[in-house]
Biopython code that builds the backbone (N, CA, C, O; Angstrom):
import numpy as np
from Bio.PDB.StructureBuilder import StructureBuilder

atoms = [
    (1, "UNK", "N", (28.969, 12.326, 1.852)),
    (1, "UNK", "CA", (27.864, 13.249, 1.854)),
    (1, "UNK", "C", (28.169, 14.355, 0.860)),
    (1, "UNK", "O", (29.338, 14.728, 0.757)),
    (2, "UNK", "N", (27.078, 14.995, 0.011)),
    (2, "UNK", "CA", (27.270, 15.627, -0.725)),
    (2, "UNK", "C", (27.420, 17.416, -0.312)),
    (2, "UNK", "O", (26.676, 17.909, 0.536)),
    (3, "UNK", "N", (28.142, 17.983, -0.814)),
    (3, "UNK", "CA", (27.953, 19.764, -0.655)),
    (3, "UNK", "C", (26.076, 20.186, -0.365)),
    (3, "UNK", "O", (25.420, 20.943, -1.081)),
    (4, "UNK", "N", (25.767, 19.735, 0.381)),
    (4, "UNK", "CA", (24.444, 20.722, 0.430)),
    (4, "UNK", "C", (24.090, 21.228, 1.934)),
    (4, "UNK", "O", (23.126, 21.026, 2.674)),
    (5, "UNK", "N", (25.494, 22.099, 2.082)),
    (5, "UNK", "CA", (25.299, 22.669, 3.479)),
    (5, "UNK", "C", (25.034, 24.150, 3.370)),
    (5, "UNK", "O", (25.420, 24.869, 4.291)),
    (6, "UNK", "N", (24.299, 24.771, 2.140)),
    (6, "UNK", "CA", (24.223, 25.897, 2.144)),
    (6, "UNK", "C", (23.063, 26.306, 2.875)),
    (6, "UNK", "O", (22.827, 27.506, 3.010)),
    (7, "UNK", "N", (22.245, 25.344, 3.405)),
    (7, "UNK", "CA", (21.239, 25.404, 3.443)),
    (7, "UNK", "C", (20.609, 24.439, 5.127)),
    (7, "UNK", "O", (20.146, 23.374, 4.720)),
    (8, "UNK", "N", (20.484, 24.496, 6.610)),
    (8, "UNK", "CA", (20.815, 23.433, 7.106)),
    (8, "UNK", "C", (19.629, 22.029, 7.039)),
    (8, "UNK", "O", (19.711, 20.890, 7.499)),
    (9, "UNK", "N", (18.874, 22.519, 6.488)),
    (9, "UNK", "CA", (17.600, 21.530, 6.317)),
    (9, "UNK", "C", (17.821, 20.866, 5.090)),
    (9, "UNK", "O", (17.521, 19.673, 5.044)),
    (10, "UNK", "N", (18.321, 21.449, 4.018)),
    (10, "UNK", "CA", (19.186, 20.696, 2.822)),
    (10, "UNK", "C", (20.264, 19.002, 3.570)),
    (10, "UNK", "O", (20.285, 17.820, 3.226)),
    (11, "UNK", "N", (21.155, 19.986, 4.931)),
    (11, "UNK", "CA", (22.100, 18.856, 5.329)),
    (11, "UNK", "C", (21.395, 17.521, 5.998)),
    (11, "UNK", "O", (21.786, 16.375, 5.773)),
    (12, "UNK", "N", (20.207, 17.889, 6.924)),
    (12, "UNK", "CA", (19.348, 17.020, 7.540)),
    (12, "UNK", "C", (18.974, 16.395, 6.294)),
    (12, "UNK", "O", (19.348, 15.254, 6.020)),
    (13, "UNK", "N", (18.374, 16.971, 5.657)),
    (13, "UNK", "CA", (17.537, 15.845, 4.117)),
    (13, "UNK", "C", (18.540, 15.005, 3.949)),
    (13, "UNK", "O", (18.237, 13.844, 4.227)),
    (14, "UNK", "N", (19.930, 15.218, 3.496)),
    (14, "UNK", "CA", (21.148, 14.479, 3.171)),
    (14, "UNK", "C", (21.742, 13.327, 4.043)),
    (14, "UNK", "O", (22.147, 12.229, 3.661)),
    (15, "UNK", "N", (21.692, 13.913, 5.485)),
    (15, "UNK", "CA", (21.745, 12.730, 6.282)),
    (15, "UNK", "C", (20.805, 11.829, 6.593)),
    (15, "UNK", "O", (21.225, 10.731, 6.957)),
    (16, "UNK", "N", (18.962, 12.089, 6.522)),
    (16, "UNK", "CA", (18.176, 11.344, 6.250)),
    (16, "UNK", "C", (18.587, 9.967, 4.804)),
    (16, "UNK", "O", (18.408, 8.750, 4.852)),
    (17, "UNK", "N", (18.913, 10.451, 4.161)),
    (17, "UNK", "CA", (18.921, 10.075, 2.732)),
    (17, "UNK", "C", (20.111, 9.096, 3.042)),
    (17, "UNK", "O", (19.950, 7.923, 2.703)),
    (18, "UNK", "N", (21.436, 9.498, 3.727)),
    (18, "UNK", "CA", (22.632, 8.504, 4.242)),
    (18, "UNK", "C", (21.992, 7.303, 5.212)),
    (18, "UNK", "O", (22.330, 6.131, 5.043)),
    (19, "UNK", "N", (21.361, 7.566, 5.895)),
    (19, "UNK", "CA", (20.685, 6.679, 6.776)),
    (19, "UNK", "C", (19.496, 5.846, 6.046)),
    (19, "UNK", "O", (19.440, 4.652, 6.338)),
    (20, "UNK", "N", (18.869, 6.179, 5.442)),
    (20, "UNK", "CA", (17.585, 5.570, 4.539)),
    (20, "UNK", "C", (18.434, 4.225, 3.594)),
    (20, "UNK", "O", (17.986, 3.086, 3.463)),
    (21, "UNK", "N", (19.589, 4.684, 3.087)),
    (21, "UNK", "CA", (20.601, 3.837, 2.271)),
    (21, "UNK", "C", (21.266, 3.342, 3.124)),
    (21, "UNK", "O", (21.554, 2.249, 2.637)),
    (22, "UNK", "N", (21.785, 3.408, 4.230)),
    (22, "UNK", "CA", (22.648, 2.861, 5.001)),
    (22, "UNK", "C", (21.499, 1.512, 5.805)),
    (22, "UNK", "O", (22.071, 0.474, 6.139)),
    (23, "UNK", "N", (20.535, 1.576, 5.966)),
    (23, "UNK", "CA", (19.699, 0.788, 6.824)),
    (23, "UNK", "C", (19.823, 1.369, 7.885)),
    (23, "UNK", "O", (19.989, 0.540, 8.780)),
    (24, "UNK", "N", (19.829, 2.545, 8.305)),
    (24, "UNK", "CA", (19.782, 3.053, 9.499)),
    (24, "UNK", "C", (18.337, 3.688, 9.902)),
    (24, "UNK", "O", (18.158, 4.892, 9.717)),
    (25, "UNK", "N", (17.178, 2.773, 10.523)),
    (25, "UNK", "CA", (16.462, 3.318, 10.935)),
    (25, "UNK", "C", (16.396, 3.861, 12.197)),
    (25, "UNK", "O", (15.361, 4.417, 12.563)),
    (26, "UNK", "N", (17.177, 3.793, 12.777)),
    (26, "UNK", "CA", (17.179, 4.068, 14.264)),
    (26, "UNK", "C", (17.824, 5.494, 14.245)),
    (26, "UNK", "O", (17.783, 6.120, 15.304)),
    (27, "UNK", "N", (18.388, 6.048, 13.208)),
    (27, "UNK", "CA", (18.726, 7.664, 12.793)),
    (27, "UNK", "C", (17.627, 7.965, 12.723)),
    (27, "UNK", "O", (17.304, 8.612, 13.720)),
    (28, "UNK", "N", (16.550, 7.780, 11.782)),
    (28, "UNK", "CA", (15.370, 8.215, 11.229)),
    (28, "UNK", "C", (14.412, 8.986, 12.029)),
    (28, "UNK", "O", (13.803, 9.894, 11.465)),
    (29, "UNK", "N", (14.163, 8.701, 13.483)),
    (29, "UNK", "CA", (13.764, 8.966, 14.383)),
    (29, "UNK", "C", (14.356, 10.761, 15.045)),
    (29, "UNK", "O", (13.653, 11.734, 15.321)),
    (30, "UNK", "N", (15.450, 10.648, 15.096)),
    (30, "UNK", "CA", (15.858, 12.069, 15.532)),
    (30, "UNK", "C", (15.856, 13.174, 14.565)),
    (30, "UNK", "O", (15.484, 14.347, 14.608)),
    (31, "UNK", "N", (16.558, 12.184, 13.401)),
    (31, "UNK", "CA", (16.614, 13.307, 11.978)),
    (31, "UNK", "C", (15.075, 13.628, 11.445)),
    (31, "UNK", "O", (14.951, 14.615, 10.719)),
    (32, "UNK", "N", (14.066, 12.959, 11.720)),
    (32, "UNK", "CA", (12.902, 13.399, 11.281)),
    (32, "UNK", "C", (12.108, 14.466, 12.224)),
    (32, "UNK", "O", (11.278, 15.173, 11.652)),
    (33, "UNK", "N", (12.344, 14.675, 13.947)),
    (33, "UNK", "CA", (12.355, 15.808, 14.817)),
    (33, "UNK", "C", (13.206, 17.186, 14.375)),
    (33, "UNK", "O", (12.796, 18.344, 14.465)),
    (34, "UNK", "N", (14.060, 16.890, 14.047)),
    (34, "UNK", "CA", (14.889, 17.826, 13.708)),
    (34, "UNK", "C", (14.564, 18.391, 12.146)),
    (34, "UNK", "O", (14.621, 19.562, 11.772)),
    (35, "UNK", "N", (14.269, 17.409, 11.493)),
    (35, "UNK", "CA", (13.967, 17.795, 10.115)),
    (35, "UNK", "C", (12.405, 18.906, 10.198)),
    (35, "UNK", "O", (12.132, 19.876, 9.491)),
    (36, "UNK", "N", (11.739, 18.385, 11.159)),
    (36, "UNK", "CA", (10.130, 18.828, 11.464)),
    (36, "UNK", "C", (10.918, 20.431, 12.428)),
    (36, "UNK", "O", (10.468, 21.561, 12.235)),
    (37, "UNK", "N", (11.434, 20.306, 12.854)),
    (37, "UNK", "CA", (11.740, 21.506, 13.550)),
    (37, "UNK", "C", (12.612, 22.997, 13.041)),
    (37, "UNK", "O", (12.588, 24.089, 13.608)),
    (38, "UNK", "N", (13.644, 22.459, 11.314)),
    (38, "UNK", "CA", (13.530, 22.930, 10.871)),
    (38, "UNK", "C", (12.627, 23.810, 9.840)),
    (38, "UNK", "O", (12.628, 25.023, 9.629)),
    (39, "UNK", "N", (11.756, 22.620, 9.201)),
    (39, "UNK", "CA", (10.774, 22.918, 8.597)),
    (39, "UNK", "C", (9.645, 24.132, 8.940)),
    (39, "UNK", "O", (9.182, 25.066, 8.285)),
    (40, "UNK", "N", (9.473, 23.685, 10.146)),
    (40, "UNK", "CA", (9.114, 24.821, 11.056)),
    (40, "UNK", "C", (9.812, 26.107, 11.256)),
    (40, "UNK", "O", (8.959, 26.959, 11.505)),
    (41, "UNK", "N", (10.340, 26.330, 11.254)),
    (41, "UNK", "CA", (11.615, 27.327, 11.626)),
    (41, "UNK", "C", (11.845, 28.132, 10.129)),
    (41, "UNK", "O", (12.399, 29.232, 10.126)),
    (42, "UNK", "N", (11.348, 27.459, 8.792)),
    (42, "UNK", "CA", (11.904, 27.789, 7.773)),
    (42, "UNK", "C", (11.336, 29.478, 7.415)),
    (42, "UNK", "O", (10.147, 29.749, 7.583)),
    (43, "UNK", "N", (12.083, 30.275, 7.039)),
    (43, "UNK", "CA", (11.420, 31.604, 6.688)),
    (43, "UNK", "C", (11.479, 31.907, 5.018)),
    (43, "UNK", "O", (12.393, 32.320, 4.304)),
    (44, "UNK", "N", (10.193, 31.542, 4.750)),
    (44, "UNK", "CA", (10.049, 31.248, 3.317)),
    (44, "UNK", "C", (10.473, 32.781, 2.641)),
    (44, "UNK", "O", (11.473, 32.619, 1.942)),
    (45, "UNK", "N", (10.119, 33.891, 2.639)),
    (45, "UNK", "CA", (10.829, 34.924, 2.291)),
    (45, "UNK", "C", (12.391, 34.949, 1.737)),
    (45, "UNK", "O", (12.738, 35.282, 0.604)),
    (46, "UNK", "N", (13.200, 34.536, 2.762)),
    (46, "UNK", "CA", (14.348, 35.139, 2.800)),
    (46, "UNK", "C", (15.286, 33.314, 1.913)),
    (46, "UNK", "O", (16.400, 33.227, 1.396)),
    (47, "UNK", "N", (14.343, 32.349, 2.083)),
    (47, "UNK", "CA", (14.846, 31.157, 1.487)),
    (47, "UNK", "C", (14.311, 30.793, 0.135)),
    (47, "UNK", "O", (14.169, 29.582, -0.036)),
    (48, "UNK", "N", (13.940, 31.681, -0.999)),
    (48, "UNK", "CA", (13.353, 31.347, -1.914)),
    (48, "UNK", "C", (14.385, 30.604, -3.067)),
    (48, "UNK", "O", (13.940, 29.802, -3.887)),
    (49, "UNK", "N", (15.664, 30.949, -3.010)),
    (49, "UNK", "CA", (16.368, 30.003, -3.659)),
    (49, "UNK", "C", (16.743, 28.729, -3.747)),
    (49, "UNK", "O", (17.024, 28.172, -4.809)),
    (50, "UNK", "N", (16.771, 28.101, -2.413)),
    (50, "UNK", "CA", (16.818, 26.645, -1.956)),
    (50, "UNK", "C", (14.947, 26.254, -2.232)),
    (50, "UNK", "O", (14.627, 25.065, -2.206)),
    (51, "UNK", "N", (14.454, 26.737, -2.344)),
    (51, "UNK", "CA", (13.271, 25.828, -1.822)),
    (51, "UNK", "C", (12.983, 25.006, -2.395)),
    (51, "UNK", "O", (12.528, 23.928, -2.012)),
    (52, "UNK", "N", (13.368, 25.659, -4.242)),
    (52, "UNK", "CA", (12.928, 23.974, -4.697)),
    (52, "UNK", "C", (13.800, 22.956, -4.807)),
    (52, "UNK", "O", (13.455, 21.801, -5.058)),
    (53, "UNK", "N", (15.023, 23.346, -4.616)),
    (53, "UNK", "CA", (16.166, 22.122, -4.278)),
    (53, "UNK", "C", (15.266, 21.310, -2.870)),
    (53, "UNK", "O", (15.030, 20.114, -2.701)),
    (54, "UNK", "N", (14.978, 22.290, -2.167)),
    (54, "UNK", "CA", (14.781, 21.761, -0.524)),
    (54, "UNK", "C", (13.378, 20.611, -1.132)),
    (54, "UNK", "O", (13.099, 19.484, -0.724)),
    (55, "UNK", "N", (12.867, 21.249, -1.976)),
    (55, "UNK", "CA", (11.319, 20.494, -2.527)),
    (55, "UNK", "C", (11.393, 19.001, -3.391)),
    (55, "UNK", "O", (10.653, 18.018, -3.437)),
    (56, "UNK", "N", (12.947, 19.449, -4.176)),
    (56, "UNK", "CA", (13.358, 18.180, -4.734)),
    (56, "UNK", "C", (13.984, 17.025, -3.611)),
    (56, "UNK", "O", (14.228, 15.835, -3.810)),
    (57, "UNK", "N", (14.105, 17.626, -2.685)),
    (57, "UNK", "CA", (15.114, 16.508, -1.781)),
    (57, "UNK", "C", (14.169, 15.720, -0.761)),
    (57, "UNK", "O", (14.403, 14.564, -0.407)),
    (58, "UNK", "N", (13.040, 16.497, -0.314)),
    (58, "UNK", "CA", (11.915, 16.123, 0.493)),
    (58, "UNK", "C", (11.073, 14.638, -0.703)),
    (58, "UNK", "O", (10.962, 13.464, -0.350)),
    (59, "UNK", "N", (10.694, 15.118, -1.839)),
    (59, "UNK", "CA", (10.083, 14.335, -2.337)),
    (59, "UNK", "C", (10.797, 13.076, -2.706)),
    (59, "UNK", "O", (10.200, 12.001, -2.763)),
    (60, "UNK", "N", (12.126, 13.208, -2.969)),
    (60, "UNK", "CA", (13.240, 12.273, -3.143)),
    (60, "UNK", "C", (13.460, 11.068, -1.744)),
    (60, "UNK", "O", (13.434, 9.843, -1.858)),
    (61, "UNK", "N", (13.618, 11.656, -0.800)),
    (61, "UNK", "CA", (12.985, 11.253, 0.879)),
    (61, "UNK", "C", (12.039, 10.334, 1.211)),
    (61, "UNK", "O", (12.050, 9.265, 1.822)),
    (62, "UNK", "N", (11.305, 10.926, 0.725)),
    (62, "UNK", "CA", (9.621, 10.573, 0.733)),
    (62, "UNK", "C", (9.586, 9.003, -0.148)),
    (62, "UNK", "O", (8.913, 8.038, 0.216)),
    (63, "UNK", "N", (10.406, 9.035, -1.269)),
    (63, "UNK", "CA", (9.722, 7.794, -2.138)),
    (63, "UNK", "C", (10.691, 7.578, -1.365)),
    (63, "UNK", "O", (10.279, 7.895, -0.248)),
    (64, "UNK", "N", (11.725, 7.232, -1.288)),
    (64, "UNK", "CA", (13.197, 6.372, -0.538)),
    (64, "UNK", "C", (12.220, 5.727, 0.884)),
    (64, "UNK", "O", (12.216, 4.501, 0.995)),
    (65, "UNK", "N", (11.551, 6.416, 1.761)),
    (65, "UNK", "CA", (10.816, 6.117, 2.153)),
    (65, "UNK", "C", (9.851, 4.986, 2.238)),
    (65, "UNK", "O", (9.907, 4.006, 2.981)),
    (66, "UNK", "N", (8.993, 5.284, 1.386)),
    (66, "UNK", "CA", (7.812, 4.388, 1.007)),
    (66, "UNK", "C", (8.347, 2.998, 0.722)),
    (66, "UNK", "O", (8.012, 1.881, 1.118)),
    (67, "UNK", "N", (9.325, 3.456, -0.128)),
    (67, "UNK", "CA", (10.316, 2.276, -1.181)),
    (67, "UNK", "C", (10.551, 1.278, 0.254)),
    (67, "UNK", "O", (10.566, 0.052, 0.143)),
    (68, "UNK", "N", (10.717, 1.922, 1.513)),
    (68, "UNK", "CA", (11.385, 1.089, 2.640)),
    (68, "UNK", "C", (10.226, 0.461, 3.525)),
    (68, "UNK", "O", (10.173, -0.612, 4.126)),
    (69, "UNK", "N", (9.176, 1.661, 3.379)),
    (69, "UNK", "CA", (7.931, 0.605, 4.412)),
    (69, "UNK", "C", (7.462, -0.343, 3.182)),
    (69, "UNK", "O", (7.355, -1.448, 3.713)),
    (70, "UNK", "N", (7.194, -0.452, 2.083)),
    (70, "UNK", "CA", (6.932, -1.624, 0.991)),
    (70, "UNK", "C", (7.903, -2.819, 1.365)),
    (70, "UNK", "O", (7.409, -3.898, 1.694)),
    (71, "UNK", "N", (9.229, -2.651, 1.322)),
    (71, "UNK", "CA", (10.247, -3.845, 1.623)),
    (71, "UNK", "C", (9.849, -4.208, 2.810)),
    (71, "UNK", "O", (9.862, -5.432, 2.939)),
    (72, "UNK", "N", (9.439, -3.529, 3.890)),
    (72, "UNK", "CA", (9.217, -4.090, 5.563)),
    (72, "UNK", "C", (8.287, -5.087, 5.132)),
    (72, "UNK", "O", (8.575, -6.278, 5.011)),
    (73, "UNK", "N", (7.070, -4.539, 4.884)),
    (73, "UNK", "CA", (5.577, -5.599, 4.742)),
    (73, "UNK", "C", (6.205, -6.977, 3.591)),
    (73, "UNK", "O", (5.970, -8.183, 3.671)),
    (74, "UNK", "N", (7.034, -6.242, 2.592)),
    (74, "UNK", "CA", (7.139, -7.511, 1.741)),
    (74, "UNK", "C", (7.848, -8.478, 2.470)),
    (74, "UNK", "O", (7.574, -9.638, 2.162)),
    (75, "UNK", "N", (8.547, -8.345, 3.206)),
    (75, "UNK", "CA", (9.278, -8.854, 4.537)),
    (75, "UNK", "C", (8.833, -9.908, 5.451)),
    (75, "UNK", "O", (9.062, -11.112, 5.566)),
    (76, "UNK", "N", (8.053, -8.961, 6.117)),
    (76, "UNK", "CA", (7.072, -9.712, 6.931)),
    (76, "UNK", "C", (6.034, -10.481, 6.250)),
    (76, "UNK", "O", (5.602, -11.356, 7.001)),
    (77, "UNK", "N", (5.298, -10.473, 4.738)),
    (77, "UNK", "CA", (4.276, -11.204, 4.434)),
    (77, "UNK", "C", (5.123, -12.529, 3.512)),
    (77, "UNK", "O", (4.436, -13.340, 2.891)),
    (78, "UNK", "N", (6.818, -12.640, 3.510)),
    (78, "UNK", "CA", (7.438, -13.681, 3.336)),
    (78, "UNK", "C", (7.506, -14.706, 4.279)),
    (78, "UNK", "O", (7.260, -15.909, 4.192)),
    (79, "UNK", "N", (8.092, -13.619, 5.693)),
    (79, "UNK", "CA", (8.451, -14.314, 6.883)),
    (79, "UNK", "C", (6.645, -15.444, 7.222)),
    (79, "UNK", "O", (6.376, -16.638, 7.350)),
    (80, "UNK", "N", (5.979, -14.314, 7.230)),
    (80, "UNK", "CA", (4.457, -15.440, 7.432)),
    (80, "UNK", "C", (3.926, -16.717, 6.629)),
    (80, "UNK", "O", (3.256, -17.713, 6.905)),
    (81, "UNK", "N", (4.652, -16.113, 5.329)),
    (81, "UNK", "CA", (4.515, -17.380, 4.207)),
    (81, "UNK", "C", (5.076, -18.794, 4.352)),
    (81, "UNK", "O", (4.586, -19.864, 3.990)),
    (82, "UNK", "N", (6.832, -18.385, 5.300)),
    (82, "UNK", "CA", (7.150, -19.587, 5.653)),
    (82, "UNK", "C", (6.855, -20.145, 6.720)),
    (82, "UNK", "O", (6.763, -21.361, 6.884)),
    (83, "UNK", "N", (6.635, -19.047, 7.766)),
    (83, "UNK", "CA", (5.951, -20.493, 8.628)),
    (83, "UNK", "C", (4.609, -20.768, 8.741)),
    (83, "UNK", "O", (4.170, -21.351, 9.732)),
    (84, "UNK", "N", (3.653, -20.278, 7.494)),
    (84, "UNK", "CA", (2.676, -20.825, 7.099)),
    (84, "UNK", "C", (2.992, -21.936, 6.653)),
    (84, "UNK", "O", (2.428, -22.872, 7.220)),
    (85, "UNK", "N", (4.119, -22.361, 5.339)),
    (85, "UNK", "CA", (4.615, -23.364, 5.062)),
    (85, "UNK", "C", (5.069, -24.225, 6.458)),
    (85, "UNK", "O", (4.884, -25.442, 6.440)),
    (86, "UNK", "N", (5.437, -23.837, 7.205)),
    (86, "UNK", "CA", (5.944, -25.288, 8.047)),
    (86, "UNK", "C", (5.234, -25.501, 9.149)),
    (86, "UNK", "O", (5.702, -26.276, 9.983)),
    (87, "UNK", "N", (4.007, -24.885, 9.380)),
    (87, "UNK", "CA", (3.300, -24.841, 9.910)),
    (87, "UNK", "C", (1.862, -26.281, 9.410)),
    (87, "UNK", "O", (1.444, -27.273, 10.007)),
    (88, "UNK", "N", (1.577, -25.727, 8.221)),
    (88, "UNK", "CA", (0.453, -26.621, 7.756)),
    (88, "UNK", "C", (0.707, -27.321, 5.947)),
    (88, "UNK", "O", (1.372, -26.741, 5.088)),
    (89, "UNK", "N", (0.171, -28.308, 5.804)),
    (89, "UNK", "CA", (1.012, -28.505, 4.175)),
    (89, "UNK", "C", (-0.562, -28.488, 3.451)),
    (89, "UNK", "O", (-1.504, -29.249, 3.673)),
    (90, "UNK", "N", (-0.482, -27.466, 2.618)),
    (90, "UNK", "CA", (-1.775, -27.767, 1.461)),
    (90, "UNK", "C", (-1.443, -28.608, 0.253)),
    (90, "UNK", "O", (-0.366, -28.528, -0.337)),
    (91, "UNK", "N", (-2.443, -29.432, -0.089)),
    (91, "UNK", "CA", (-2.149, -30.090, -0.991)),
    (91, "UNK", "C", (-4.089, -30.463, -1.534)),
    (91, "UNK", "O", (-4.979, -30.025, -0.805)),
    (92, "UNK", "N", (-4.423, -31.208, -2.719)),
    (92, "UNK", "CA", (-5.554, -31.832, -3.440)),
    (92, "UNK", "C", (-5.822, -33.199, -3.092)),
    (92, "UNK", "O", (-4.940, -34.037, -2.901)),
    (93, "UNK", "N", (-7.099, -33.412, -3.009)),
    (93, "UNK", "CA", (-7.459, -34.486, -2.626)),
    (93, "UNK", "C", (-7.961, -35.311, -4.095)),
    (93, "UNK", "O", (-8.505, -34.686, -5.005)),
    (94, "UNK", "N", (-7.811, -36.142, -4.136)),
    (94, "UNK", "CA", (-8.226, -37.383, -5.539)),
    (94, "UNK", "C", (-9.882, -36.172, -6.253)),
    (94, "UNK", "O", (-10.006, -36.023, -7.469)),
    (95, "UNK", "N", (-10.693, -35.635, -5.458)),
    (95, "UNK", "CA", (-11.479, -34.847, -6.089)),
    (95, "UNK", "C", (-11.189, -33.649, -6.878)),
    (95, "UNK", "O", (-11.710, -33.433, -7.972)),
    (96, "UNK", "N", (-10.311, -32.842, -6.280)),
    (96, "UNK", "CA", (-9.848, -31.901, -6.644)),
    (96, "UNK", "C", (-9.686, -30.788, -5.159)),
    (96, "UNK", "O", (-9.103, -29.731, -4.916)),
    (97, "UNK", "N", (-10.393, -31.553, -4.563)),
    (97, "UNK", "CA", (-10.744, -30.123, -3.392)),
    (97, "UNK", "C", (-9.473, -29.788, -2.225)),
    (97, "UNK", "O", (-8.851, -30.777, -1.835)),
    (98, "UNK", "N", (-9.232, -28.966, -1.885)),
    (98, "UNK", "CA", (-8.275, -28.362, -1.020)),
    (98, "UNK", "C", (-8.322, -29.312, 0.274)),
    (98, "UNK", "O", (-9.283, -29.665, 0.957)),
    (99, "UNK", "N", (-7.015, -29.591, 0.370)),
    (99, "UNK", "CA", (-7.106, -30.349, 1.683)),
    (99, "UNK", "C", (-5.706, -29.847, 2.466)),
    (99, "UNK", "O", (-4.588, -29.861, 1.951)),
    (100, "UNK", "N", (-6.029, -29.392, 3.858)),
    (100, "UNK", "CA", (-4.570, -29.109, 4.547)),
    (100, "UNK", "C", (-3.945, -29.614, 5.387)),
    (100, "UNK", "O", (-4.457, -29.263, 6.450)),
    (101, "UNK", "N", (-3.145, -30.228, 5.562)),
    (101, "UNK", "CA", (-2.663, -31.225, 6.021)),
    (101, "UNK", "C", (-1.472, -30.646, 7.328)),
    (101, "UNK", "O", (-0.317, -30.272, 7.127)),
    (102, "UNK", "N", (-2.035, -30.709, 8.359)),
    (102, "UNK", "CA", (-0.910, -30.285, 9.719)),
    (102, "UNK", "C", (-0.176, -30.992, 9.689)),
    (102, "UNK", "O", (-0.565, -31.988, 9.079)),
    (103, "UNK", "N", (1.120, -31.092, 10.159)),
    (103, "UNK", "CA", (1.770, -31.765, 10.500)),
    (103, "UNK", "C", (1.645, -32.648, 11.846)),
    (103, "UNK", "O", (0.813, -32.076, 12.550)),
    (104, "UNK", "N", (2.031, -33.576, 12.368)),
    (104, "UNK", "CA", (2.068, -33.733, 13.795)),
    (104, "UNK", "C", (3.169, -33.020, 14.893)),
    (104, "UNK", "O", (4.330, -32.665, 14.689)),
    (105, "UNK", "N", (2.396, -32.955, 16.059)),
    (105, "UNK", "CA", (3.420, -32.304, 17.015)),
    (105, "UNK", "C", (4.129, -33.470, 17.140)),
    (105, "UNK", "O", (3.665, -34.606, 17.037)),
    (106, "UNK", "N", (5.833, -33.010, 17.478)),
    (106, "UNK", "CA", (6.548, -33.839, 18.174)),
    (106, "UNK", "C", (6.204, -33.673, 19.389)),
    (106, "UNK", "O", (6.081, -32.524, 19.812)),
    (107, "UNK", "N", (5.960, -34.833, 20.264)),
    (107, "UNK", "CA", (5.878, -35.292, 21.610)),
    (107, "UNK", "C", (6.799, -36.417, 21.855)),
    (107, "UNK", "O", (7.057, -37.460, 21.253)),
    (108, "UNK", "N", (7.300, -35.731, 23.185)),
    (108, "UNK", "CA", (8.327, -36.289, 23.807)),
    (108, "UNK", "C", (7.571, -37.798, 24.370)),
    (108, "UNK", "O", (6.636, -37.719, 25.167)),
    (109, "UNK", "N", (7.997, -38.964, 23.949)),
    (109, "UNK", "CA", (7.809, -39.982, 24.703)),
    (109, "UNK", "C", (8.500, -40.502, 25.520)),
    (109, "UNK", "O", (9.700, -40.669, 25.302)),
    (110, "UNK", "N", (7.966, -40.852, 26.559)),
    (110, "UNK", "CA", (8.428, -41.269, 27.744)),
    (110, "UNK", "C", (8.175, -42.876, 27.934)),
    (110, "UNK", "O", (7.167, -43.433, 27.499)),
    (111, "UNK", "N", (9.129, -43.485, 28.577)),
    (111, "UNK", "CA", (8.828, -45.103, 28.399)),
    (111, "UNK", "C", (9.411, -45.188, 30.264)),
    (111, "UNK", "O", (10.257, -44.396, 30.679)),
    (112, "UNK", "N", (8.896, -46.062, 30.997)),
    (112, "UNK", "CA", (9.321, -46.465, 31.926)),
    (112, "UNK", "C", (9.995, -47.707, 32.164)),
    (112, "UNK", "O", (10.405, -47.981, 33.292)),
]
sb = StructureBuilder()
sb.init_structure("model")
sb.init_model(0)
sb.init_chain("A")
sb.init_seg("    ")
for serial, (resi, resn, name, xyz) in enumerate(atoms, 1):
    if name == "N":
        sb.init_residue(resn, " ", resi, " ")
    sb.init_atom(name, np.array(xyz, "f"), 0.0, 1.0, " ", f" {name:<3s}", serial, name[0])
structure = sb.get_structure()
């Protein structure tokens, strides 16, 4: 972690930012209460020197962020792709036209 404890909403941004890189979403959750509660708390007067560090680190956050709900969906609209694939097979018919082809269920046969 880097020196940015001059400041304690600077250190929260930083450990957000360790966790965002680490795959730790399950941090994300407390550090973002706490981050909201500093934010709140902040007394813009007396903090005018950090702020735009504090402004660079929020927006820095923010895309690290986004960057991570984009990978989720790209994620999940893979995971659906394959068992769309093994689910049903598309393929062309001698015309040209779309034809989709299920597979069969396996069923257990039973013989007496």
């Amino acid at each position: 972690m880097t020196a940015s404890s001059d400041h304690p909403l600077l250190d929260c941004l930083e450990r957000e930012r360790a966790a965002l890189l680490a795959g730790d979403l399950a941090a994300l959750g407390p550090l973002g209460e706490r981050k909201l509660a500093l934010i709140e708390g902040l007394d813009v007067a007396s903090t005018t020197a950090p702020l735009l560090r504090i402004a660079a680190e929020i927006a820095r956050n923010q895309r690290m962020l986004a960057a991570s709900i984009r990978g989720g969906r790209a994620a999940l609209d893979r995971i659906a792709a394959v068992r769309d694939a093994r689910d049903s097979l598309r393929t062309y018919d001698s015309a040209g036209q779309k034809a989709d082809l299920a597979p069969g269920r396996a069923r257990l046969e039973r013989k007496a």
